[in-house]
C-alpha positions as CSV (number, residue, x, y, z in Angstrom):
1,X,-77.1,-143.8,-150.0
2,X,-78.7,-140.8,-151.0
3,X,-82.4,-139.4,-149.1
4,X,-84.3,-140.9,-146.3
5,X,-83.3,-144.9,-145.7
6,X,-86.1,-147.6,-145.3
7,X,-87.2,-148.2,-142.1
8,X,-85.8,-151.6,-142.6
9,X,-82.5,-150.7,-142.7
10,X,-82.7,-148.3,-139.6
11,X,-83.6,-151.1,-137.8
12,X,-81.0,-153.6,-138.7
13,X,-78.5,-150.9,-138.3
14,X,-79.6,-150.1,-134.3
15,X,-80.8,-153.9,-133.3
16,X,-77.9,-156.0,-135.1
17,X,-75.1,-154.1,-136.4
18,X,-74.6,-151.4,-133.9
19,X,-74.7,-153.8,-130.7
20,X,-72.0,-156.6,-132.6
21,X,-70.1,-153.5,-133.6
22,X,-70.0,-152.3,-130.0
23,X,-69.3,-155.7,-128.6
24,X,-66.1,-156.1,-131.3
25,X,-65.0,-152.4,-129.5
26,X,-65.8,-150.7,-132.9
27,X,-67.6,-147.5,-132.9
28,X,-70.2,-147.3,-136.2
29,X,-72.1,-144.4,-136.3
30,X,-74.0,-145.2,-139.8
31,X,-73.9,-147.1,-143.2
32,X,-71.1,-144.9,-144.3
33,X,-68.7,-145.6,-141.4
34,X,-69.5,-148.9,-141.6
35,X,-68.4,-149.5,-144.9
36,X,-65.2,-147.7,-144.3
37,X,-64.8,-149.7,-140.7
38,X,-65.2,-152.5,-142.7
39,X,-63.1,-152.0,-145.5
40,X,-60.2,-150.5,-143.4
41,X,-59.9,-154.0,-141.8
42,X,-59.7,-155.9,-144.5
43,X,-57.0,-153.9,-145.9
44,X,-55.3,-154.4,-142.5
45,X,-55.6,-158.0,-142.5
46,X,-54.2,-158.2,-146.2
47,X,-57.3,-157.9,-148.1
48,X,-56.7,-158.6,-151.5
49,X,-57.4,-155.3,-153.3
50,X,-58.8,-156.9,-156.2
51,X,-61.8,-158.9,-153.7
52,X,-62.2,-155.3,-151.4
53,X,-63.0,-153.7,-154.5
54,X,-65.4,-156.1,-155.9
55,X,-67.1,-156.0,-152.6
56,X,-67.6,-152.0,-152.6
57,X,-68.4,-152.3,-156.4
58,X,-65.9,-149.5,-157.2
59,X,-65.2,-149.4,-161.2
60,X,-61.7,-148.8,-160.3
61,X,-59.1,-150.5,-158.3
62,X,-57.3,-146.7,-158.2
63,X,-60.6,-145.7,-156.4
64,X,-59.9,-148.1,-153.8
65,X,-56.4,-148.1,-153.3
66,X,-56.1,-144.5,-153.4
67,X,-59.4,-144.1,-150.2
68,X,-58.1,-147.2,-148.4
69,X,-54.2,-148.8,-148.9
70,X,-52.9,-145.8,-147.0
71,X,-55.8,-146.4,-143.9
72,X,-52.9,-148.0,-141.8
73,X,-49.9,-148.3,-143.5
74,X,-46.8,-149.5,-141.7
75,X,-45.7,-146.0,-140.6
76,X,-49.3,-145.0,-139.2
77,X,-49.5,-148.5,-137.1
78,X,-45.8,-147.6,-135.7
79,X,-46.9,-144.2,-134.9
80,X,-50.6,-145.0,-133.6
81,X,-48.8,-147.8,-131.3
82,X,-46.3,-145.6,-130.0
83,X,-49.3,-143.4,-128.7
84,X,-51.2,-146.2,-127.1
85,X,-47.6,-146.9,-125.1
86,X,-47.4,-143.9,-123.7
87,X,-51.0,-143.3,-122.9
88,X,-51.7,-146.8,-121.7
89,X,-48.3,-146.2,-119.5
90,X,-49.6,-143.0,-118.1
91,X,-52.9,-144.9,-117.1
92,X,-51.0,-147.7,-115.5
93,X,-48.6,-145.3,-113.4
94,X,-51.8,-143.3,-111.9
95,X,-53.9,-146.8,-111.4
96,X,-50.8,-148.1,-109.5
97,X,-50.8,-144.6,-107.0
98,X,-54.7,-145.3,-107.0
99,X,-54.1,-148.4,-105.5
100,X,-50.9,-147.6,-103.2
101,X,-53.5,-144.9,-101.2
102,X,-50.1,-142.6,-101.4
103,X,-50.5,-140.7,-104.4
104,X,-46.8,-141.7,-105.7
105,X,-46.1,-144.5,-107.5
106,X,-46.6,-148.2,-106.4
107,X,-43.1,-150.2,-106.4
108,X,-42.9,-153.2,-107.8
């Protein structure tokens, strides 16, 4: 959306979407990343290309599959969960020397 938005739509976007978007952990900044938020997880959850892109009105399925089938393919889930392991690990080791009051780690 090109120019200044209605006021309208400024205020749906800060009193409805932004607070449900926060409460589901997603960050949306605007109409833009919303549309792409959106559209990522549909294609996650197996989205049929055909339906995402008669919901973003593209003329082209190439437009959509080429912007959003490679979102989170198989190899960028493996590699974005083998991040999350390690830093959720590194997190749990200095929680558990937190909590021993030693600064090494807590056995279990």
């Amino acid at each position: 959306m090109k120019g200044k938005q209605p006021y309208w739509m400024s205020r749906i976007m800060q009193h409805h979407i932004k607070p449900a978007a926060s409460e589901a952990g997603i960050e949306i900044k605007g109409w833009h990343t919303l549309r792409h938020s959106y559209t990522t997880l549909l294609r996650q959850n197996n989205g049929d290309p055909k339906v995402v892109q008669g919901l973003l009105r593209h003329n082209s399925i190439k437009v959509t599959m080429d912007i959003y089938d490679e979102a989170m393919s198989d190899e960028k889930q493996m590699a974005h969960r083998k991040v999350l392991r390690l830093v959720t690990r590194k997190q749990d080791r200095t929680v558990m020397r937190t909590a021993s009051g030693t600064g090494a780690p807590a056995s279990s």
